[in-house]
C-alpha atoms as a printed R data frame, in Angstrom:
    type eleno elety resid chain resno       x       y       z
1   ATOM     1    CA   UNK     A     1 230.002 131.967 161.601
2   ATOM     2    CA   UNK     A     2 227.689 133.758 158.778
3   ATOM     3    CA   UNK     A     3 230.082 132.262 156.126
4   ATOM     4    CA   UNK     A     4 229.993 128.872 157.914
5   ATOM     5    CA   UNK     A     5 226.284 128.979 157.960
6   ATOM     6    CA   UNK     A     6 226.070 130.305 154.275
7   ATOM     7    CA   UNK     A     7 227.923 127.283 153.203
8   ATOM     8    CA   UNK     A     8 225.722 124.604 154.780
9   ATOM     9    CA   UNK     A     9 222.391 126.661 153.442
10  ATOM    10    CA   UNK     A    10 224.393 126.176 149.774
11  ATOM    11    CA   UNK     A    11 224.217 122.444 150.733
12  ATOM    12    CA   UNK     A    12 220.863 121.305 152.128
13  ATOM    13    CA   UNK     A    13 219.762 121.237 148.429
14  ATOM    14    CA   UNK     A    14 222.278 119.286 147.190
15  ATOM    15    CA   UNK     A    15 221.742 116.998 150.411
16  ATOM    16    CA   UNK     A    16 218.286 116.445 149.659
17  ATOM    17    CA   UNK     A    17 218.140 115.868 146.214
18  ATOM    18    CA   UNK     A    18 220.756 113.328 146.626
19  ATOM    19    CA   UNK     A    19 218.627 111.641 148.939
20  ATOM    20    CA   UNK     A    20 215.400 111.726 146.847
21  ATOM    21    CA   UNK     A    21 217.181 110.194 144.095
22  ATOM    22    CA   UNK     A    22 216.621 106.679 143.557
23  ATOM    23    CA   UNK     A    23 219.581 104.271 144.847
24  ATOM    24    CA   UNK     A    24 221.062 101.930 142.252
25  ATOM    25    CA   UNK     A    25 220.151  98.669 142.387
26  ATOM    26    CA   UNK     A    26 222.776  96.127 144.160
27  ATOM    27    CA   UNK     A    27 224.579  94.344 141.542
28  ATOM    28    CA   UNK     A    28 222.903  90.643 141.537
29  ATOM    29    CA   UNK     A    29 225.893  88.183 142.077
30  ATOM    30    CA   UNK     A    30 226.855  85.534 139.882
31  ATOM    31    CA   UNK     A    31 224.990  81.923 140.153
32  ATOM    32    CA   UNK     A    32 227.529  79.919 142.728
33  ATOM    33    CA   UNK     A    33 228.394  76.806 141.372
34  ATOM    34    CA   UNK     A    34 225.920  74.257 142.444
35  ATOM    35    CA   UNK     A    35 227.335  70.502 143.192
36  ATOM    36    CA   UNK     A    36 224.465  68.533 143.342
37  ATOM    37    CA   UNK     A    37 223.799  67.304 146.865
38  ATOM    38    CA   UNK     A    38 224.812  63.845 148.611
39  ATOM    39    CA   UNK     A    39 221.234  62.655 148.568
40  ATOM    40    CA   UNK     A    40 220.543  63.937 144.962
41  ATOM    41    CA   UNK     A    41 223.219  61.935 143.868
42  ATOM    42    CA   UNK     A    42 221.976  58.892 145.876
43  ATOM    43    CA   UNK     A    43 218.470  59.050 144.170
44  ATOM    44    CA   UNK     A    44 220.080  59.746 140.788
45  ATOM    45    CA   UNK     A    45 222.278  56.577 141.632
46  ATOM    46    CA   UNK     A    46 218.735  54.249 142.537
47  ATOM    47    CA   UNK     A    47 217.212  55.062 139.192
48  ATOM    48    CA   UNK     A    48 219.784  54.224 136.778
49  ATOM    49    CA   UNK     A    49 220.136  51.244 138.930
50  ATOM    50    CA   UNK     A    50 216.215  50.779 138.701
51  ATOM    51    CA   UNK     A    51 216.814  51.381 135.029
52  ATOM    52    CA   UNK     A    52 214.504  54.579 135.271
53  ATOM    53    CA   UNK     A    53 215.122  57.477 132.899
54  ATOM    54    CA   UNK     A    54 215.999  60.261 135.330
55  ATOM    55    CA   UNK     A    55 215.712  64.348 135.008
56  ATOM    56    CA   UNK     A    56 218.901  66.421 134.149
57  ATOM    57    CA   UNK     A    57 219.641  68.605 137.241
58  ATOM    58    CA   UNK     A    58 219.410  71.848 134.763
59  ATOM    59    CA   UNK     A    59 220.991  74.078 132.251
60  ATOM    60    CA   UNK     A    60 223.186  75.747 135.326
61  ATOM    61    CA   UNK     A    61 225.207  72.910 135.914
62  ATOM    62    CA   UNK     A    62 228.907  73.693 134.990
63  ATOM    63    CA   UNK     A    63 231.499  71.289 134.078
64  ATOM    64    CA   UNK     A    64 232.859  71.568 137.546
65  ATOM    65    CA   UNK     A    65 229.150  70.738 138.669
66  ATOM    66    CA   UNK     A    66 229.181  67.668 136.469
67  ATOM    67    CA   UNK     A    67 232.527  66.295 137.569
68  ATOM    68    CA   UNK     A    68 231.575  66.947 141.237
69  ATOM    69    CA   UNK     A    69 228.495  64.763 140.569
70  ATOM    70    CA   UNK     A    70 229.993  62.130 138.748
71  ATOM    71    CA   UNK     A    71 232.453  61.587 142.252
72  ATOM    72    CA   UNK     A    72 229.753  60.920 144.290
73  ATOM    73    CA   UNK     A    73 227.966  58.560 141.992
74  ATOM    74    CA   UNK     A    74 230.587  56.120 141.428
75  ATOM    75    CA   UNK     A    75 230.314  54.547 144.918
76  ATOM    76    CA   UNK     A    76 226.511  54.083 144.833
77  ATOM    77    CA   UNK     A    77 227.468  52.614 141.168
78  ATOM    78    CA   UNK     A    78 230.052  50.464 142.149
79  ATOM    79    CA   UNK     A    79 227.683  48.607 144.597
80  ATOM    80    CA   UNK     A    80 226.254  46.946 141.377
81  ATOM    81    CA   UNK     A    81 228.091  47.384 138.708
82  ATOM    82    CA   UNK     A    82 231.481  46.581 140.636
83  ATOM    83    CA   UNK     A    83 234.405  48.262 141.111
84  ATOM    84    CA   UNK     A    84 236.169  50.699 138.563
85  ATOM    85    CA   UNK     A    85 238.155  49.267 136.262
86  ATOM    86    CA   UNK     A    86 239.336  52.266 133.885
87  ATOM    87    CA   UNK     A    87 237.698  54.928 131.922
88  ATOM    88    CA   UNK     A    88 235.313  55.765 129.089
89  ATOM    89    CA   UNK     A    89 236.204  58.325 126.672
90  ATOM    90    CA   UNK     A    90 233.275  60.535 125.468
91  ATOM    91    CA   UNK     A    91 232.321  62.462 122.851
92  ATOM    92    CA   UNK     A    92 235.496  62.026 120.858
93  ATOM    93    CA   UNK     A    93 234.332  63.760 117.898
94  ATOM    94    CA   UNK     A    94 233.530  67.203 116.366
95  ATOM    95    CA   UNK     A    95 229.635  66.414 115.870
96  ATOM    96    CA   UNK     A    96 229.365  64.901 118.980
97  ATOM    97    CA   UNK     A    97 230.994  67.656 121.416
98  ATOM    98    CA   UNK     A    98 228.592  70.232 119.261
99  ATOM    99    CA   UNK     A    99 225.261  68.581 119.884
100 ATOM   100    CA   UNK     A   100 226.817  68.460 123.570
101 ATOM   101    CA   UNK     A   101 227.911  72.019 124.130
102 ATOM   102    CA   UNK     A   102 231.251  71.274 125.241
103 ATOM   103    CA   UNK     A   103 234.610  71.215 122.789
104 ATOM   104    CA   UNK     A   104 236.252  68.467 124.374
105 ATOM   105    CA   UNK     A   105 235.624  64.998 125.326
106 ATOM   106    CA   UNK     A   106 234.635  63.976 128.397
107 ATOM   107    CA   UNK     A   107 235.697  61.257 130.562
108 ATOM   108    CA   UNK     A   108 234.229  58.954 133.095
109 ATOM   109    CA   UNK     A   109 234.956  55.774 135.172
110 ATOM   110    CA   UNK     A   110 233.847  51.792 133.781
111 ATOM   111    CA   UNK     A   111 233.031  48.838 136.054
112 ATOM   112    CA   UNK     A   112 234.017  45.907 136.565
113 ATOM   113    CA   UNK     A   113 230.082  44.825 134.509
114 ATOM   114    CA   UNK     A   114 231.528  47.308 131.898
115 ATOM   115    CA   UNK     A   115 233.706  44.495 130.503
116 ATOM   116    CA   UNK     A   116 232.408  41.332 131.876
117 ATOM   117    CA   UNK     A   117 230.321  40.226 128.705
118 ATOM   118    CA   UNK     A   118 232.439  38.179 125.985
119 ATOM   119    CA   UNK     A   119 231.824  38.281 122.213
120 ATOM   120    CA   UNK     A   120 228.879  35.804 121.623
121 ATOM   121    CA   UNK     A   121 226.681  35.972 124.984
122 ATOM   122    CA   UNK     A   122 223.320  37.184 124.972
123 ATOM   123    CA   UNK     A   123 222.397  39.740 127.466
124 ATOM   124    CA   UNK     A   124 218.597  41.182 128.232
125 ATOM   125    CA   UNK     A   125 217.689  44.202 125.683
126 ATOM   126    CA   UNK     A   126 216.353  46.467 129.148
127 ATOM   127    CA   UNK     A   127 220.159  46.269 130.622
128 ATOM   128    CA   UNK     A   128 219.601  50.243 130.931
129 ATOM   129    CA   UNK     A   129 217.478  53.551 131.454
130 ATOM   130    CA   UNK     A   130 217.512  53.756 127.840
131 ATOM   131    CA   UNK     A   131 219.918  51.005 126.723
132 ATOM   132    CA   UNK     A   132 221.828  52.119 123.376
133 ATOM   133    CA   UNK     A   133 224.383  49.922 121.879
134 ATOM   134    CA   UNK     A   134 227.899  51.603 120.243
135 ATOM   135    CA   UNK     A   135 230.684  50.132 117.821
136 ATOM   136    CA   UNK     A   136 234.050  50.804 120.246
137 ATOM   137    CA   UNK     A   137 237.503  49.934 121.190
138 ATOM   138    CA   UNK     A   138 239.556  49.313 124.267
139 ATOM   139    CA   UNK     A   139 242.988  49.400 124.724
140 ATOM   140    CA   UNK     A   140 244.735  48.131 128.410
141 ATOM   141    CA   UNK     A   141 247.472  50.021 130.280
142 ATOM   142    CA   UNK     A   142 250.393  48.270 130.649
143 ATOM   143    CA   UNK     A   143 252.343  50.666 133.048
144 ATOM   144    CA   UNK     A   144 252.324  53.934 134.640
145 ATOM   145    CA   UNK     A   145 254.594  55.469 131.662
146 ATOM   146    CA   UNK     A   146 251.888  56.120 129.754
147 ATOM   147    CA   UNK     A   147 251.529  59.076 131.514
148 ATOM   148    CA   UNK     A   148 254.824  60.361 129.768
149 ATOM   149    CA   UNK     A   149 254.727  58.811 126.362
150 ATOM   150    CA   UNK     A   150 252.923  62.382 124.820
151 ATOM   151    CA   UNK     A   151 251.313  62.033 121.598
152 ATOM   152    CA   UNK     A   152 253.888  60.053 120.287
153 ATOM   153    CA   UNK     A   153 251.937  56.968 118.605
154 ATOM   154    CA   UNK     A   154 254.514  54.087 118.977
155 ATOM   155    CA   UNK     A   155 255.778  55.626 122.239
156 ATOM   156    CA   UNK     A   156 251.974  55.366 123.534
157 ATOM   157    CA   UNK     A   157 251.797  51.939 122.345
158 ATOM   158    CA   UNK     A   158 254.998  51.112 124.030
159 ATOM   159    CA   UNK     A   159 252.714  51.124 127.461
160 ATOM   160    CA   UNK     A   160 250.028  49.499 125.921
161 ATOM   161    CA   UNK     A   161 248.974  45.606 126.156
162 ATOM   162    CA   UNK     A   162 245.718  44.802 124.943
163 ATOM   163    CA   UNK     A   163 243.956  45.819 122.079
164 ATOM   164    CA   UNK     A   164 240.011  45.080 122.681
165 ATOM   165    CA   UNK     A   165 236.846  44.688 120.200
166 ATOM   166    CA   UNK     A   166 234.440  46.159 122.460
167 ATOM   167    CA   UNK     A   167 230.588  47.035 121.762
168 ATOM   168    CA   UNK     A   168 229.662  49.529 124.630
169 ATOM   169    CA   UNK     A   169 225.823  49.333 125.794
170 ATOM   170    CA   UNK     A   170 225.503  52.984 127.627
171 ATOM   171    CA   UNK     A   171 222.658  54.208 129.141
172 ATOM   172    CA   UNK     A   172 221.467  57.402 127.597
173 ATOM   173    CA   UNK     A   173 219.592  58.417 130.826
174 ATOM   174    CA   UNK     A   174 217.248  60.728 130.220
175 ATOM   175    CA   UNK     A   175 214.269  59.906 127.542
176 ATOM   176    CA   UNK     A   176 214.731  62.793 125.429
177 ATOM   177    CA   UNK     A   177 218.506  63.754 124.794
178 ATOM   178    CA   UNK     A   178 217.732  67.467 123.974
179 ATOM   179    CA   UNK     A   179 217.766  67.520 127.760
180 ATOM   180    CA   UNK     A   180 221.395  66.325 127.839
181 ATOM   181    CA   UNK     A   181 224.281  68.634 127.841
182 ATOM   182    CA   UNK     A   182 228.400  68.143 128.848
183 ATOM   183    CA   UNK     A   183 227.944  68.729 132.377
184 ATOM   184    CA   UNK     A   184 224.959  66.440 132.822
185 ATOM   185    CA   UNK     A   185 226.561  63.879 131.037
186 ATOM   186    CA   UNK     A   186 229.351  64.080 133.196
187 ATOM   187    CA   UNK     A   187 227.333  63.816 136.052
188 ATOM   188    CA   UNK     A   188 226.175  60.763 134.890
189 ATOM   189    CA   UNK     A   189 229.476  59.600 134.581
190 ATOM   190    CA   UNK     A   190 229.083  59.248 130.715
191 ATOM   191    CA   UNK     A   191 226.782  56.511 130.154
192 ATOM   192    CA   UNK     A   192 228.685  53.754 131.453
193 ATOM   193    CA   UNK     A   193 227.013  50.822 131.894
194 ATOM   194    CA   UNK     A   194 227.600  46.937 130.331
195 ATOM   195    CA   UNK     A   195 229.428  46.010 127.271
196 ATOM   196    CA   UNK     A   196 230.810  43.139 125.409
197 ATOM   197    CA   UNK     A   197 234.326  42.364 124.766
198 ATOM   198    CA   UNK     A   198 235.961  40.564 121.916
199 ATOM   199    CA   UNK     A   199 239.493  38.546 121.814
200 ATOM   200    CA   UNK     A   200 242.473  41.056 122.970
201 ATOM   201    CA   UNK     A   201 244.872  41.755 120.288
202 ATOM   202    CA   UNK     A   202 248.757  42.379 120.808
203 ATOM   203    CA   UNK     A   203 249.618  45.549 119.995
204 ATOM   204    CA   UNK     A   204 252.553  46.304 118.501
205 ATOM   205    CA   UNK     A   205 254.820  49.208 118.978
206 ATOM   206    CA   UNK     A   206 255.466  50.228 115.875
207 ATOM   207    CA   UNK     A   207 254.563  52.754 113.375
208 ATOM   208    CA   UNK     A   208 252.827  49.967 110.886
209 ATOM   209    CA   UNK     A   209 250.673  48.733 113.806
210 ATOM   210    CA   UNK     A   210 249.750  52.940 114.583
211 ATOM   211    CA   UNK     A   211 249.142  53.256 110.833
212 ATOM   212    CA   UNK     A   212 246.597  50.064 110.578
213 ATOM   213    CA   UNK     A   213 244.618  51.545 113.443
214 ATOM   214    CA   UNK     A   214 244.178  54.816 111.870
215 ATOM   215    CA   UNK     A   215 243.199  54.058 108.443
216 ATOM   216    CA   UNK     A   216 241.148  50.836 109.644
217 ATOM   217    CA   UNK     A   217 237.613  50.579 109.141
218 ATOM   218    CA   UNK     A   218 234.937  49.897 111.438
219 ATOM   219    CA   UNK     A   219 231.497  48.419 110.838
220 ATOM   220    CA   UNK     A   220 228.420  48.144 113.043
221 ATOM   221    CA   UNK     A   221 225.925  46.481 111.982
222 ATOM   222    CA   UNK     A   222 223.242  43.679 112.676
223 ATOM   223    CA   UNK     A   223 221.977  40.660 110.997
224 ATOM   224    CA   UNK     A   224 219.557  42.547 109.266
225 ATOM   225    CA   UNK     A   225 221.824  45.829 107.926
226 ATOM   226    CA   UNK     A   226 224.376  48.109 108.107
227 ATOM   227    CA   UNK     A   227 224.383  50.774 110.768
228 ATOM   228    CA   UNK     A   228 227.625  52.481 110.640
229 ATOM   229    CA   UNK     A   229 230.349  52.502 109.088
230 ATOM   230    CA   UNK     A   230 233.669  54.864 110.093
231 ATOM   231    CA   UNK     A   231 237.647  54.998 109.858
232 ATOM   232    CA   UNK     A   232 239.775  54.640 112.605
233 ATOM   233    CA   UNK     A   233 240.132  58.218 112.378
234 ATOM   234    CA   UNK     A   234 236.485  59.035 113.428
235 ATOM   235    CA   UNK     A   235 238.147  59.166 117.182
236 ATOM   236    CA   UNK     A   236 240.210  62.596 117.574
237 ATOM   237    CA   UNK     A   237 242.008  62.039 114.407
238 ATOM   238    CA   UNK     A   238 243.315  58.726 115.334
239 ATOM   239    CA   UNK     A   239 242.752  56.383 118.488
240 ATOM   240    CA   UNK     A   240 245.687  56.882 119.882
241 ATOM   241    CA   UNK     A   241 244.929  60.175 120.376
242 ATOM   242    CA   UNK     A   242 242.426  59.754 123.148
243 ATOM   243    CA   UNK     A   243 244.973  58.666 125.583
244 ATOM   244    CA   UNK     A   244 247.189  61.937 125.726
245 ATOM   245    CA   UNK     A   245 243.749  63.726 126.069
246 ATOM   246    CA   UNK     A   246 243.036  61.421 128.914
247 ATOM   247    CA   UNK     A   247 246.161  61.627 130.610
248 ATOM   248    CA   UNK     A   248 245.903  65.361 130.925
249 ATOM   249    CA   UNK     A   249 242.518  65.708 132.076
250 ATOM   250    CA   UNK     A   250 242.864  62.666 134.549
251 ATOM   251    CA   UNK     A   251 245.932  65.212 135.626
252 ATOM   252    CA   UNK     A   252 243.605  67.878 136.220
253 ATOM   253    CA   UNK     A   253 241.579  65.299 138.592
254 ATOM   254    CA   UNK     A   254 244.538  64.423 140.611
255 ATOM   255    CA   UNK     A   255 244.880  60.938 139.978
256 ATOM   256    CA   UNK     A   256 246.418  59.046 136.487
257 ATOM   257    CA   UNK     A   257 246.684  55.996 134.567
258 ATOM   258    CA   UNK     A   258 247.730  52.718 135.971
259 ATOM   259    CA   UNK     A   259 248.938  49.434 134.896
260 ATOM   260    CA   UNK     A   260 245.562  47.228 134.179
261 ATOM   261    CA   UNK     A   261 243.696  50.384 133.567
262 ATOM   262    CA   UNK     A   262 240.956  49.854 130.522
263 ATOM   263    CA   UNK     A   263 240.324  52.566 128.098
264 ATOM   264    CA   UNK     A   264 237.303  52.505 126.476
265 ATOM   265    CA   UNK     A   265 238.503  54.831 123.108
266 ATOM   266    CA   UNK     A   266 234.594  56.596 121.801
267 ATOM   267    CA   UNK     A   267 232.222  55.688 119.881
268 ATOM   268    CA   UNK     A   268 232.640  55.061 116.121
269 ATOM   269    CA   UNK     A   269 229.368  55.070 115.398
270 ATOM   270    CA   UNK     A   270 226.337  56.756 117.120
271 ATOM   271    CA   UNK     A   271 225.036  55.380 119.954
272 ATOM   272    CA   UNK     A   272 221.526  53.603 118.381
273 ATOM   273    CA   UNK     A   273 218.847  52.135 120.399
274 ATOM   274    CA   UNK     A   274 218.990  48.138 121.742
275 ATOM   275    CA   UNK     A   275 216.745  46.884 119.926
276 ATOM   276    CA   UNK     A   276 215.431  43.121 121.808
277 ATOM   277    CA   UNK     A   277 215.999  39.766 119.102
278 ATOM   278    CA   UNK     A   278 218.724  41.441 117.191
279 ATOM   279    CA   UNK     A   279 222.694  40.399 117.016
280 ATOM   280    CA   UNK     A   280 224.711  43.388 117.014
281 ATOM   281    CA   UNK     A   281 228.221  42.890 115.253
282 ATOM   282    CA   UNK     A   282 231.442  45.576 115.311
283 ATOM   283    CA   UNK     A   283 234.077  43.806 112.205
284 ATOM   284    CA   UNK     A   284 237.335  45.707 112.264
285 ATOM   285    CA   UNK     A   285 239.188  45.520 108.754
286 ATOM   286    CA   UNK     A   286 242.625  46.386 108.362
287 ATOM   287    CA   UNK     A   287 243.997  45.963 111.631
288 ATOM   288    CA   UNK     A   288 244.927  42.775 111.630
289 ATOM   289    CA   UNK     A   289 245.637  40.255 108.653
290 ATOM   290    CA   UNK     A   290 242.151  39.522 108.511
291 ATOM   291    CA   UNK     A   291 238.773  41.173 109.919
292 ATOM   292    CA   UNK     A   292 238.304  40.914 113.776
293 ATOM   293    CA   UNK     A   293 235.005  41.126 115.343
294 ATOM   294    CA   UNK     A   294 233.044  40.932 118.348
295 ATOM   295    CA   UNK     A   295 228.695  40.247 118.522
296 ATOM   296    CA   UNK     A   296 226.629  40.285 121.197
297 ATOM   297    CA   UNK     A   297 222.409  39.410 120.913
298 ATOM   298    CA   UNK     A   298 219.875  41.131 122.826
299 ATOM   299    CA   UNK     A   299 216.854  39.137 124.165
């Protein structure tokens, strides 16, 4: 008993200095990821369609976060703009995934008002939040097997049918970019808005027609000057290239390609504010025989 109560004497210090030593603070747990809410989205969705610059939803937004977003605004979009009709490829250069945050592109849907413009019409210069006008391309699925073609060039344009002159008029959103990083753009599903397309070409599976499209050069400009000029290769090394990219990440949605599906390759140039009374022309040389083109004018 004396040795028992020796022992817990021998303790009671110990005991008590343990308890009047300060407990560690609980480790503070990571941010959850934060989907923006069903009603966020709605409001989001009413001021693009008001053409009202909106407010990013923050620098905690993941990728994830974007992507969720962008889901729930495409069927408050489509009530507009119409339904989906393919995809817009993002960001589909070096400089442009840096200013961004993000080293990738990034994908989102087009509508049906995406592509309903022809080369020639005039459209109103306020089409947008902040309306911005890009040189771009679009190519047209012409069956599921794109989804296995790889990076293979001529085997890509194998399940190809249309080759499309296309200016894209985005909406930047937000008034001052610095706001705007990858996962907000996502959530605004890229920018997609109007757009004007040009006569389809024909492509042609072969490694000639892969070459031209690569080492063609692409011009934006308006009646007054010059403002951009870029090769083919501006977009991932070569056009084709987006679609392999886009295959894989549709992959990682759980959904693909299919035939009548639009691609909308990037932007050659940067996207440049719509400017009201000008005629903005995209001339592609050295695709075809002779110079394509496709013009749209802003009132």
């Amino acid at each position: 008993m004396r040795r028992a109560l020796t022992a817990v004497a021998l303790l009671l210090p110990l005991a008590g200095a343990a308890a009047a030593a300060p407990a560690s603070p609980a480790p503070t747990p990571a941010a959850a990821p934060t989907c923006p809410d069903d009603a966020a989205m709605q409001a989001l969705a009413a001021s693009l369609l008001a053409k009202a610059p909106v407010q990013p939803f923050g620098r905690s937004l993941s990728l994830a976060d974007g992507l969720c977003a962008q889901r729930k605004l495409v069927p408050a979009m489509e009530k507009q703009l119409g339904p989906v009709v393919g995809w817009k490829v993002g960001l589909t250069n070096e400089a442009a995934q840096k200013r961004f945050g993000v080293d990738h592109p990034l994908a989102g849907p087009i509508y049906q008002a995406t592509v309903k413009a022809h080369s020639g019409d005039t459209l109103p210069a306020d089409f947008a939040a902040v309306p911005v006008a890009e040189a771009d391309l679009i190519v047209r699925v012409k069956d599921e097997g794109i989804a296995e073609a790889g990076e293979d060039h001529v085997a890509i344009l194998r399940h190809l049918d249309q080759v499309i002159p296309f200016i894209e008029l985005p909406d930047r959103a937000l008034a001052d970019l610095k706001q705007m990083d990858g996962p907000n753009l996502l959530a605004i599903g890229v920018g997609a808005r109007l757009g004007v397309v040009g006569d389809p070409i024909t492509p042609e599976a072969t490694e000639d027609f892969a070459r031209r499209l690569g080492s063609m050069s692409v011009r934006f400009a308006t009646e007054q000057k010059e403002l951009a000029t870029a090769p083919g290769t501006a977009l991932l090394g070569h056009p084709l290239n987006v679609i392999p990219w886009l295959v894989k990440d549709l992959k990682a949605r759980g959904t693909a390609l299919k035939a009548g599906d639009l691609i909308s390759l990037g932007g050659f140039s940067p996207a440049l504010p719509a400017e009201a009374g000008r005629t903005y022309t995209v001339t592609y040389t050295g695709l075809l025989e002779k110079p394509v083109a496709v013009s749209v004018t802003l009132k």
